[in-house]
Backbone as CSV, one residue per row, in Angstrom:
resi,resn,N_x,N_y,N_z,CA_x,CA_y,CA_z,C_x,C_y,C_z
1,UNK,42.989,33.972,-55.074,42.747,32.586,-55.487,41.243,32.372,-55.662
2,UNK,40.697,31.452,-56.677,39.555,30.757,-56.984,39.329,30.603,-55.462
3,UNK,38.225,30.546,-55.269,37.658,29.449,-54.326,36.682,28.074,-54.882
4,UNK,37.102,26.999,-54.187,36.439,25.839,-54.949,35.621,25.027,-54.282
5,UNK,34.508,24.410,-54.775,33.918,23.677,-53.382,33.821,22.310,-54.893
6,UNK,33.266,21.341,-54.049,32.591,19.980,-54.942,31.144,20.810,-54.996
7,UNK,30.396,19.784,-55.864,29.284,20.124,-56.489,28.211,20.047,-54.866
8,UNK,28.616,18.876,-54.300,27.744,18.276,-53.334,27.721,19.296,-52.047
9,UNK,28.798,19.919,-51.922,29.220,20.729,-50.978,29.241,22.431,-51.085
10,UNK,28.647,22.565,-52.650,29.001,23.980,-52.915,27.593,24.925,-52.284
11,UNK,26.634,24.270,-51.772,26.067,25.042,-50.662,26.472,25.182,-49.356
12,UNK,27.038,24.032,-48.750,27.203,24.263,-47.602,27.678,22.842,-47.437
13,UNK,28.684,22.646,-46.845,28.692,21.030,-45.874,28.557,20.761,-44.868
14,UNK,27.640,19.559,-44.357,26.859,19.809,-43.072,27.416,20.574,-42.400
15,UNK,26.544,20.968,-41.638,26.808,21.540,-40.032,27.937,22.630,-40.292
16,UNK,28.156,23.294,-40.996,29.207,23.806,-41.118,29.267,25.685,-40.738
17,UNK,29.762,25.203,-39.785,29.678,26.976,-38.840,31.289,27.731,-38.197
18,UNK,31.359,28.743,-38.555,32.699,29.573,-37.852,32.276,29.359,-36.355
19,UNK,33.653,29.228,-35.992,33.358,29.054,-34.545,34.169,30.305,-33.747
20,UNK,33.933,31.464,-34.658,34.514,32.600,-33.951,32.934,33.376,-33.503
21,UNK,33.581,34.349,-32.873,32.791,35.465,-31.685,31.997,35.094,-30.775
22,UNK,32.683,34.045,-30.072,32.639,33.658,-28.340,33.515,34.393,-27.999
23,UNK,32.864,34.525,-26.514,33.689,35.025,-25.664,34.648,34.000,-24.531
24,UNK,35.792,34.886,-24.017,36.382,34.018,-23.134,35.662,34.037,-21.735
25,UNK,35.858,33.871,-20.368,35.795,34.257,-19.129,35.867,35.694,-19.319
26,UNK,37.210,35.967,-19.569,37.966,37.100,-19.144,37.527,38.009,-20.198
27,UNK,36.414,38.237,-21.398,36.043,38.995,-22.039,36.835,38.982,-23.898
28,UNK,38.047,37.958,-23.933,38.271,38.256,-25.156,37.618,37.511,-25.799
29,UNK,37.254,37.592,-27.032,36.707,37.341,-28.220,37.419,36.246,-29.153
30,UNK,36.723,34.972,-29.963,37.086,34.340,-30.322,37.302,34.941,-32.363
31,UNK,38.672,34.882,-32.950,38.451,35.257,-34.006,37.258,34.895,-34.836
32,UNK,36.665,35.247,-36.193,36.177,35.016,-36.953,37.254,34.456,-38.180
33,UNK,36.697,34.055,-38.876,37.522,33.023,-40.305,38.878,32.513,-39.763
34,UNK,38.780,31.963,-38.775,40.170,31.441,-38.356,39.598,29.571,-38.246
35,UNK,38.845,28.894,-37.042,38.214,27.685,-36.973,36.765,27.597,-37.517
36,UNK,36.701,26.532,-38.112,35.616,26.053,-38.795,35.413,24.862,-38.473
37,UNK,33.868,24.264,-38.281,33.600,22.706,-38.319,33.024,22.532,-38.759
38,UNK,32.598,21.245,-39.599,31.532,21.074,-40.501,31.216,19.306,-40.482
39,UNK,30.467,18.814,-41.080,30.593,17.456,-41.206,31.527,17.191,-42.679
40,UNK,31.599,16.342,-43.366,32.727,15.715,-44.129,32.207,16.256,-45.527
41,UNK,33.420,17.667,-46.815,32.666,17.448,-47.861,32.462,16.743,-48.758
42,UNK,31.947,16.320,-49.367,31.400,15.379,-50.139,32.196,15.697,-51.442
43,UNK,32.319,14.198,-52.430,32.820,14.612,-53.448,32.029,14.216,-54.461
44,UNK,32.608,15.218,-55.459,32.018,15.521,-56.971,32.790,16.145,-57.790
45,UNK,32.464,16.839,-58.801,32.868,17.964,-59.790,33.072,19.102,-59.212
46,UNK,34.424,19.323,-59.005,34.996,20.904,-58.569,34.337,21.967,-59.291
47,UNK,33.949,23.185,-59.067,33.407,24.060,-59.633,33.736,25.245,-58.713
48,UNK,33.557,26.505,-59.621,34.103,27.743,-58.776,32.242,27.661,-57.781
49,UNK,32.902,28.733,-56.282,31.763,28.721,-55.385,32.152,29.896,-54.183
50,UNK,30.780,30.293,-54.176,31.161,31.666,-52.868,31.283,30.950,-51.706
51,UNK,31.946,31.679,-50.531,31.185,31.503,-49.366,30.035,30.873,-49.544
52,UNK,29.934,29.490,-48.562,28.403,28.656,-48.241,27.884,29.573,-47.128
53,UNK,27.770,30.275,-47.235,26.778,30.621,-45.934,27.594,31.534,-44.688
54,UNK,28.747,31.203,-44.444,29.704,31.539,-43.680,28.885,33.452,-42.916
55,UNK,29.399,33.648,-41.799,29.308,34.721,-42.245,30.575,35.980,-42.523
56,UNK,30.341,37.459,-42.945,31.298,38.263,-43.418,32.201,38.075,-43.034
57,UNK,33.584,38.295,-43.946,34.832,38.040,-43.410,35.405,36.866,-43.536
58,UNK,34.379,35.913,-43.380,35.188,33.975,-43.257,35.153,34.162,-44.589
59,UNK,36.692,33.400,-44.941,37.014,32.576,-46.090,36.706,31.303,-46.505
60,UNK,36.516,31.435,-47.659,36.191,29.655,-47.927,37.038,29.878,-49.573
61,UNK,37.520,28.720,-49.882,37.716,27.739,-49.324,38.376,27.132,-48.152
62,UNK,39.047,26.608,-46.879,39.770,26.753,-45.999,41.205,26.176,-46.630
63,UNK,42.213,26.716,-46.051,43.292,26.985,-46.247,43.853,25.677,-45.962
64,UNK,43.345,24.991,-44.524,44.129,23.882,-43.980,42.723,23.126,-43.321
65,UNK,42.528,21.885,-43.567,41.384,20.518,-43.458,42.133,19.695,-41.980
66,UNK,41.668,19.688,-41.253,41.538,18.495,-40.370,40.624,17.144,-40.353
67,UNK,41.191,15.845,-40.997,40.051,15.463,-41.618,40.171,14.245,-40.387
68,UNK,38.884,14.190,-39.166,38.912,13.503,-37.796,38.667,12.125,-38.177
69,UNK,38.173,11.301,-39.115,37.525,10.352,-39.996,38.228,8.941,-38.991
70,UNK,37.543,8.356,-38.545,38.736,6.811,-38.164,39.431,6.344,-39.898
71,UNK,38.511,6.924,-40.985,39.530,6.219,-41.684,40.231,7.177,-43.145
72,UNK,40.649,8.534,-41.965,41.257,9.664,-42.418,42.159,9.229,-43.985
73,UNK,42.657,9.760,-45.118,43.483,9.424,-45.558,43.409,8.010,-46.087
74,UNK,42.353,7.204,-45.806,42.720,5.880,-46.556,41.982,5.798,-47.840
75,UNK,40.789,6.601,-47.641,39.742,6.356,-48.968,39.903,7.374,-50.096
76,UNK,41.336,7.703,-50.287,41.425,8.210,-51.854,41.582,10.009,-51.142
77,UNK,41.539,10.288,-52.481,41.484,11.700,-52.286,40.678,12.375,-51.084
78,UNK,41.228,13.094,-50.153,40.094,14.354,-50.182,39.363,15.649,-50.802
79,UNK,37.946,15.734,-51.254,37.230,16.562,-51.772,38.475,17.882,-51.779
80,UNK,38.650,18.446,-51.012,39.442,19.316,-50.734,40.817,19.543,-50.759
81,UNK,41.276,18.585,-51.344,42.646,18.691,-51.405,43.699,19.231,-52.491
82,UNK,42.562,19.602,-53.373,43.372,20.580,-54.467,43.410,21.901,-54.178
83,UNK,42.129,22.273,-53.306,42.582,23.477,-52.694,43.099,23.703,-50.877
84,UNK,43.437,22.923,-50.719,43.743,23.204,-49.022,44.713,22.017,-48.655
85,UNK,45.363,22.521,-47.907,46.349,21.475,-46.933,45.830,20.585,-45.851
86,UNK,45.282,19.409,-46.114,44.764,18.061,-46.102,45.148,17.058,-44.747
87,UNK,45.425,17.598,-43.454,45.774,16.916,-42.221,44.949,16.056,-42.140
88,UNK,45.275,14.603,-42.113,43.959,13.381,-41.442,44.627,13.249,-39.609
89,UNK,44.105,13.245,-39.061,44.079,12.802,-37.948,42.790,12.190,-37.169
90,UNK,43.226,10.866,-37.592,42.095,9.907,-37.358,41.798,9.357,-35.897
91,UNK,40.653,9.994,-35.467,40.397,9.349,-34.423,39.811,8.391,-33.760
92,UNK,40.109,7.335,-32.908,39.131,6.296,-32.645,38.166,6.603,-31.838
93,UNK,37.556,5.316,-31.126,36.122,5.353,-30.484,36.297,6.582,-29.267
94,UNK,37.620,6.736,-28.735,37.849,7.360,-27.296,38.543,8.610,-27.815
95,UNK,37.943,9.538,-27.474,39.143,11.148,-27.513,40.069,11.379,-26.681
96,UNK,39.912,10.720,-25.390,40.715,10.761,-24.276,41.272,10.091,-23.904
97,UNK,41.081,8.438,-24.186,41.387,7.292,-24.371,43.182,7.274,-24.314
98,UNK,43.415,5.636,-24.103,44.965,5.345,-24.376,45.344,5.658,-25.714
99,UNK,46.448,6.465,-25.707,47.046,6.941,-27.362,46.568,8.079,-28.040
100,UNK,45.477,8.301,-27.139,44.757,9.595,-27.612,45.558,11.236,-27.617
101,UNK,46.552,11.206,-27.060,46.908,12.067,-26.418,47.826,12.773,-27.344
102,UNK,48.644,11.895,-28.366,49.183,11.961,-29.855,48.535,13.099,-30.793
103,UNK,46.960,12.281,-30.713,46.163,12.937,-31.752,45.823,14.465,-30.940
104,UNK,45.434,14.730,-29.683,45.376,15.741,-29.116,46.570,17.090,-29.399
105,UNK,47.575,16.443,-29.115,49.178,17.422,-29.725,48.743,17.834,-31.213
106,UNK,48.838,16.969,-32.190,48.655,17.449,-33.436,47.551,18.079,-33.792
107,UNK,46.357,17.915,-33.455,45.705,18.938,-33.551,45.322,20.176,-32.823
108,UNK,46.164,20.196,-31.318,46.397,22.337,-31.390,47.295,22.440,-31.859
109,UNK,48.299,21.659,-32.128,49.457,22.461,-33.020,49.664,23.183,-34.441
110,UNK,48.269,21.825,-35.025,47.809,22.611,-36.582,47.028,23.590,-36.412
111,UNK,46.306,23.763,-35.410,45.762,24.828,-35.765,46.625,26.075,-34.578
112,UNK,47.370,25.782,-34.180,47.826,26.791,-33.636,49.212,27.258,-34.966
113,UNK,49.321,26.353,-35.874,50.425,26.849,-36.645,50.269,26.922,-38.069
114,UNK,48.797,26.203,-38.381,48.560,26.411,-39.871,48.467,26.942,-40.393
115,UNK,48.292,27.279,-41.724,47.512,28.556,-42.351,45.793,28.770,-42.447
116,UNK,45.196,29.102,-42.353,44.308,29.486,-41.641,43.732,29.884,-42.999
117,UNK,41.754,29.921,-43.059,41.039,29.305,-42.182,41.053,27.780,-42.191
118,UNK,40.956,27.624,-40.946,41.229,26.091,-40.371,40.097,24.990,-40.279
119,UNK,39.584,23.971,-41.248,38.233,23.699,-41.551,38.302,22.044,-40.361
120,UNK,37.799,21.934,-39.569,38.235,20.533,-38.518,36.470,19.523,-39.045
121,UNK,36.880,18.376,-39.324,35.460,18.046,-39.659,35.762,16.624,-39.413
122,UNK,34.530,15.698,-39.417,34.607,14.063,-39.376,33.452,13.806,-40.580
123,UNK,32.208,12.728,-39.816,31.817,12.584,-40.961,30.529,12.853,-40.622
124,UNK,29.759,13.109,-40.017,28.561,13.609,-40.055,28.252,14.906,-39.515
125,UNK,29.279,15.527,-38.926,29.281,16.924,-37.885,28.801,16.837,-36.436
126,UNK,29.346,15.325,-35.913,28.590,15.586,-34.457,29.854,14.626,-34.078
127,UNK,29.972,14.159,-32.929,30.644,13.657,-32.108,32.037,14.115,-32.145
128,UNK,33.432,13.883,-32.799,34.821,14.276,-32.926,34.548,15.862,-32.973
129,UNK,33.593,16.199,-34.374,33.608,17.012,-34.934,33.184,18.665,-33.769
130,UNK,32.484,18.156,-33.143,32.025,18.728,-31.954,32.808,18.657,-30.696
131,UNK,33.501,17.511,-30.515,34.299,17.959,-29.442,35.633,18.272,-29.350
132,UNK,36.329,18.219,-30.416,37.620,18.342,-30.613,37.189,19.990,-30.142
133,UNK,36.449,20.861,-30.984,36.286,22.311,-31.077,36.313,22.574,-29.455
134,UNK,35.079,21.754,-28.739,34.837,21.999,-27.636,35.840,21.908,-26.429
135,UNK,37.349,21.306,-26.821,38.182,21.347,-26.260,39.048,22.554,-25.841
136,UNK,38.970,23.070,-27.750,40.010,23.706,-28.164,39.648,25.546,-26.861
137,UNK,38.367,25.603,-27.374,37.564,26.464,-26.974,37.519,26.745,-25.058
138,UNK,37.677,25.614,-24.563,37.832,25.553,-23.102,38.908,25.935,-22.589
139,UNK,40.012,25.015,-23.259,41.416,25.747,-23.198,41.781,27.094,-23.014
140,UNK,40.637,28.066,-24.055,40.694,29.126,-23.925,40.181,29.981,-22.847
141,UNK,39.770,29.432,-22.376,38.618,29.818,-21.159,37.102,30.324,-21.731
142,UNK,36.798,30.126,-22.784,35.433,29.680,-23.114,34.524,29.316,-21.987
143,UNK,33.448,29.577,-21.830,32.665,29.223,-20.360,31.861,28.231,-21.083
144,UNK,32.134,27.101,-20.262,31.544,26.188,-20.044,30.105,25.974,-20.791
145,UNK,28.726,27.077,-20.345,28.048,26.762,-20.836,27.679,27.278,-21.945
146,UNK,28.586,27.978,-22.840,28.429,28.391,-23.899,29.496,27.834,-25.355
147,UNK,30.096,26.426,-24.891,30.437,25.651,-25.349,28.990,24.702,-25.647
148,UNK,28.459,23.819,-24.563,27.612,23.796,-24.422,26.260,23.274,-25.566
149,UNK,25.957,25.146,-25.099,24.925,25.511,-26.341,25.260,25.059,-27.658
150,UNK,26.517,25.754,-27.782,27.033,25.693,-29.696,27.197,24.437,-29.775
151,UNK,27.750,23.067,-29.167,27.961,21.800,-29.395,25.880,21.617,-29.597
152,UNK,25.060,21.421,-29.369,24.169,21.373,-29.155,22.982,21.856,-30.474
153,UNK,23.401,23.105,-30.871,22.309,23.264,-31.734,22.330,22.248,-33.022
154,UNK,21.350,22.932,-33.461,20.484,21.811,-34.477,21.652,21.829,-35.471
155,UNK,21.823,20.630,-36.347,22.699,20.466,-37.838,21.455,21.693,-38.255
156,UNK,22.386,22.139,-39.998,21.657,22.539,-40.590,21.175,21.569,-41.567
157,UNK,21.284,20.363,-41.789,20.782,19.265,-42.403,19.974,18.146,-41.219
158,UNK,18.952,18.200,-41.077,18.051,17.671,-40.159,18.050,16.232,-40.291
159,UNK,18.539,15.749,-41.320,18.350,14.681,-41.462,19.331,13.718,-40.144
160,UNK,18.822,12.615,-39.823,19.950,11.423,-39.060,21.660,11.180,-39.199
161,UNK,22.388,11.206,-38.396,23.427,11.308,-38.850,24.010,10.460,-39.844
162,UNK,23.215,8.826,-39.884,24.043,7.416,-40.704,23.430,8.178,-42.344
163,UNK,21.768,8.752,-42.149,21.569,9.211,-43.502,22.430,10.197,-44.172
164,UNK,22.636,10.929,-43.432,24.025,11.714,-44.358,24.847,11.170,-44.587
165,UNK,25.662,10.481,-43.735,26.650,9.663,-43.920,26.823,8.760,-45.225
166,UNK,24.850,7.789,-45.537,25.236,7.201,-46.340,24.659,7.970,-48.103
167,UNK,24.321,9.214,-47.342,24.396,10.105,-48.607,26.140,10.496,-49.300
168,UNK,26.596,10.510,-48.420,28.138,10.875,-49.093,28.984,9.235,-49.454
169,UNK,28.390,8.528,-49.311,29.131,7.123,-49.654,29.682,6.268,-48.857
170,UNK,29.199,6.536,-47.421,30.157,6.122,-46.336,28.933,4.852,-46.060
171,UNK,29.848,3.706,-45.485,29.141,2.251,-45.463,28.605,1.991,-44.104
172,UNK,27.236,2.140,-43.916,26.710,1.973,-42.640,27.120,0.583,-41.932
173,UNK,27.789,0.442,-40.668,28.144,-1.509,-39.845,26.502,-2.231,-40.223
174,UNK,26.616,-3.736,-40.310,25.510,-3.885,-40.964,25.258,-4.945,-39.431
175,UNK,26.338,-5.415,-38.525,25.854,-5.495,-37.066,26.005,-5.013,-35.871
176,UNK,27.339,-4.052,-36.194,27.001,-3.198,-34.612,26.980,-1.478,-34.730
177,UNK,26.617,-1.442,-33.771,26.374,-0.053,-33.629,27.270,1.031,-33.892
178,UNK,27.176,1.814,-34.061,28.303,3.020,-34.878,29.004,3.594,-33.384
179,UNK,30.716,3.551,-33.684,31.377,3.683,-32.855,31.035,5.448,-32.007
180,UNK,30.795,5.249,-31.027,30.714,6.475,-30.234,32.341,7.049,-29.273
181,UNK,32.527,8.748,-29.241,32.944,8.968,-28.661,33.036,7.981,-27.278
182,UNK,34.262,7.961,-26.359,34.328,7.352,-25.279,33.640,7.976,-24.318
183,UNK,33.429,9.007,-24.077,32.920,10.085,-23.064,31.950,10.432,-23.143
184,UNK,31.042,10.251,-24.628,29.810,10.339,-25.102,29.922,11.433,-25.370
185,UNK,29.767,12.641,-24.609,29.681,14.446,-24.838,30.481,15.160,-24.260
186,UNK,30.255,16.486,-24.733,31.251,17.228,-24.257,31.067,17.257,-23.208
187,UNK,30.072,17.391,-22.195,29.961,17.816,-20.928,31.226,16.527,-20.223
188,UNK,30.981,15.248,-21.012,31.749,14.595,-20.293,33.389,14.958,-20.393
189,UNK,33.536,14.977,-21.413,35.146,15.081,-22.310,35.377,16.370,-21.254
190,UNK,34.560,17.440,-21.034,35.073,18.738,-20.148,35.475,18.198,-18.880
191,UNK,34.387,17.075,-18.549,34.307,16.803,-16.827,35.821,16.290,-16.561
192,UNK,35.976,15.158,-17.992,37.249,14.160,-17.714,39.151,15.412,-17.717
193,UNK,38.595,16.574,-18.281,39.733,17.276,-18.587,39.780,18.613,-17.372
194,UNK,38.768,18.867,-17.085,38.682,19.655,-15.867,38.583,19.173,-14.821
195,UNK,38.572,18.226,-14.570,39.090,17.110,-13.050,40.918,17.738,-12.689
196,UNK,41.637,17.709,-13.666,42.770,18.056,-13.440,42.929,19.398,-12.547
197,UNK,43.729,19.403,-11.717,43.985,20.858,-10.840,44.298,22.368,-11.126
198,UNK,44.799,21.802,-13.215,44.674,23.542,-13.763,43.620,23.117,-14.535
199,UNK,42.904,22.445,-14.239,41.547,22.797,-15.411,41.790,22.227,-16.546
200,UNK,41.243,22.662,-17.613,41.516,21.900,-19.167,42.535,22.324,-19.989
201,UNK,43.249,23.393,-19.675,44.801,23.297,-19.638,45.586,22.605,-19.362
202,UNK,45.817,22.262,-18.074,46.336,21.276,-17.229,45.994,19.908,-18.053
203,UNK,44.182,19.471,-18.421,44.498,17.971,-18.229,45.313,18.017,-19.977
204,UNK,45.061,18.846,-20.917,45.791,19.327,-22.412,47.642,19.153,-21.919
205,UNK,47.705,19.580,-20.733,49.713,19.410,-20.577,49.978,17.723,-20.371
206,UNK,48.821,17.331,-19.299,49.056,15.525,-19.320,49.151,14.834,-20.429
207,UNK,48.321,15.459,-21.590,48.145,14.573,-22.861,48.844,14.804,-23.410
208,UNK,50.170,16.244,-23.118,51.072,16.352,-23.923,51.049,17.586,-24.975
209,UNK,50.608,18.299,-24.383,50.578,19.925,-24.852,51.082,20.644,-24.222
210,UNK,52.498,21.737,-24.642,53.172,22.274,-24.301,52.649,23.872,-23.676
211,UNK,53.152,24.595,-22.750,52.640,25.605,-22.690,52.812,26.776,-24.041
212,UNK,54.171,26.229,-24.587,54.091,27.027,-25.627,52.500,26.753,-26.621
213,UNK,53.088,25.676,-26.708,51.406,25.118,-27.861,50.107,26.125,-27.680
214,UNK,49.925,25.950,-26.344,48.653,26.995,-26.113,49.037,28.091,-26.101
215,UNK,49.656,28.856,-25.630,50.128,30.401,-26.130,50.307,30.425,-27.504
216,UNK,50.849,29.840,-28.237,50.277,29.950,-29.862,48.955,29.362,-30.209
217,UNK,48.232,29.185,-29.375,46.915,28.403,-30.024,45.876,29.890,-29.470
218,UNK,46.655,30.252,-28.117,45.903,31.590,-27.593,46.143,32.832,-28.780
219,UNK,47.314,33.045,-29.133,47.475,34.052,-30.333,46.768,33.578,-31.866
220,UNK,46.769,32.446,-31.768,46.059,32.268,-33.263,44.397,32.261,-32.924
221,UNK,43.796,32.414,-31.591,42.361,32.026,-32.002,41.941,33.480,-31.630
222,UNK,42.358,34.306,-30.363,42.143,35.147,-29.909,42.242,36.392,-30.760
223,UNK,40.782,37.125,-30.379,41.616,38.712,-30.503,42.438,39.334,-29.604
224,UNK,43.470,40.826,-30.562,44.481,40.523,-29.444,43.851,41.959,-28.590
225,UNK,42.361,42.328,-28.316,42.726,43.144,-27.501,40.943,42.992,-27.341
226,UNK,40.811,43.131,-25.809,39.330,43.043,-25.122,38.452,44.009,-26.449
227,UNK,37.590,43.315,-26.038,35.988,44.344,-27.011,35.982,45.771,-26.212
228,UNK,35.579,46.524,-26.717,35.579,47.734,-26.088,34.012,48.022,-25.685
């Protein structure tokens, strides 16, 4: 297949990094071209396009979009939706929040059952976009502070998050402040999910994630055999 990006996006869309080759605790390895996050792509004129940057091995275009947006699905097309399978799962101010727990199920299940590579994004590449991953990743037994780090480094677009934002068309509140995660960061979202007695597994079964769910979310992210 072609690969296709928009014009706006055919370098790269923010922040947009594989979130494979971490390690677990226990030494396994997180795939490559399987999860992706990025901030939101932008639309324009479809045009053929390599790999943005990715590195070897990741596919682009992604196969299946998680689009985190509070207002997923309402504003028309997604950029991406002629080439990829288009999930909105819109999240509000709280990730952990009342009702939250809905949106938590559906997204390890897509990516524990989609077709793959799996692109999870909101709209500037920081808050949802960053911690949904940072969930997914703990679950796995990801260590802590190497979640962390990767939530943390720099965008590759330096600019402010509302300026990107209102580079792609999105309407800055003109009196209150732009809705924040409930937990603020991951460190918190970890604290609130590792309070539970199995850890962030455990608090993932309260919200309504099956053990199966994660054993397919463990076979779809994992390699299946330690680094040598």
């Amino acid at each position: 297949m072609t690969a296709f990006l928009t014009r706006g996006a055919a370098g790269r869309p923010a922040d947009l990094r594989d979130l494979g080759g971490t390690r677990t605790d226990d030494g396994y390895r997180i795939r490559t071209g399987v999860l992706y996050r990025s901030g939101a792509p932008r639309p324009g004129v479809v045009r053929p396009a390599h790999r943005p940057g990715l590195p070897e091995g990741s596919a682009w275009p992604p196969a299946t979009v998680i689009d985190l947006r509070p207002d997923a699905g309402a504003a028309g097309d997604h950029p991406l939706a002629g080439v990829a399978d288009v999930r909105p799962v819109p999240l509000g101010a709280s990730l952990l929040g009342a009702g939250a727990g809905d949106e938590l199920v559906r997204i390890v299940r897509i990516v524990a059952d989609a077709p793959a590579p799996i692109l999870v994004h909101g709209g500037a590449g920081h808050d949802h976009t960053g911690l949904v991953p940072a969930v997914l990743l703990a679950a796995l037994g990801v260590p802590r502070a190497t979640i962390l780090e990767e939530y943390g480094r720099p965008a590759h677009d330096p600019a402010p998050p509302w300026i990107r934002l209102r580079r792609r068309g999105s309407q800055e509140p003109e009196h209150t402040p732009r809705p924040r995660v409930g937990t603020a960061t991951p460190a918190g979202v970890l604290d609130a999910l590792d309070a539970h007695d199995d850890g962030v597994p455990g608090g993932l079964r309260d919200a309504g994630v099956s053990d199966g769910d994660l054993r397919r979310l463990a076979e779809r992210l994992l390699e299946p055999d330690l680094p040598a």
